[in-house]
C-alpha positions, -999 to +999 in steps of 0.1 A: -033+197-496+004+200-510+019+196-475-004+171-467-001+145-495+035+149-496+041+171-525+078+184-533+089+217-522+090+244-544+063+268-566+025+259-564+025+253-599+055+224-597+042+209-565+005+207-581+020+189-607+039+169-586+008+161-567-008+146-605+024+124-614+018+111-577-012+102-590-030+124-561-049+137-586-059+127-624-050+151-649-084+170-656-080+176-618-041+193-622-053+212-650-083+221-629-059+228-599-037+247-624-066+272-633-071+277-596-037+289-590-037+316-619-069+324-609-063+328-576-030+348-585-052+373-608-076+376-579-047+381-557-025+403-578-042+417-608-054+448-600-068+456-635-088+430-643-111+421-617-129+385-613-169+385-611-189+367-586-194+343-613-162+335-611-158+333-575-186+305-580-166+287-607-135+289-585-155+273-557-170+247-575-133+241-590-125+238-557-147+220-543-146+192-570-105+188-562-112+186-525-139+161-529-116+138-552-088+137-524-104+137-489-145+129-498-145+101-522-118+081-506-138+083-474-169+076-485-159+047-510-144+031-480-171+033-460-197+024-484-176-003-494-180-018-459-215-013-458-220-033-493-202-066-473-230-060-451-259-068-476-270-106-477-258-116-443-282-114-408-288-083-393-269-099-364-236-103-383-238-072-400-244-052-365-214-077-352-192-067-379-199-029-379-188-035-341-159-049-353-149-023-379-151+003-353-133-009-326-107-017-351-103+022-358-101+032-326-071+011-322-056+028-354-066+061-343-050+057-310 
């Protein structure tokens, strides 16, 4: 995600924080992302004190909820988006603009 999004070089811990003054992610999420990476470091490193399963959940949903804020909601609000300037016309127009809208991203994607 740090590569991706264009995140300095550097330690985890600066380019995560890089990342939130970006405003890649808001700051619940970087302090979220922060507890990840010492986590992940203590499940990585630590030796003497071991995480749970229920941690490994906690982790995951932590996560997942980052994730989800970057690359899910973006996507979906965009599409959904579309679809809500759908409601109120014909079915016609919408199907004809749907058309539209997808030959237009072939063009992008190619």
């Amino acid at each position: 995600m740090c590569d991706d999004r264009g995140a300095i070089r550097g330690r985890l811990e600066e380019r995560l924080k890089d990342l939130s003054a970006k405003g890649e992610i808001p700051p619940k999420l970087a302090e979220v992302s922060d507890v990840l990476r010492v986590l992940g470091n203590a499940g990585a490193h630590d030796f003497e004190n071991k995480l749970s399963s229920r941690d490994a959940n906690v982790i995951n949903r932590f996560f997942r909820s980052i994730v989800e804020y970057v690359y899910v909601a973006p996507h979906s609000l965009m599409r959904y988006r579309n679809l809500a300037k759908t409601f109120g016309k014909p079915a016609s127009q919408a199907e004809q603009d749907d058309v539209e809208q997808n030959t237009t991203k072939e063009k992008l994607l190619n």
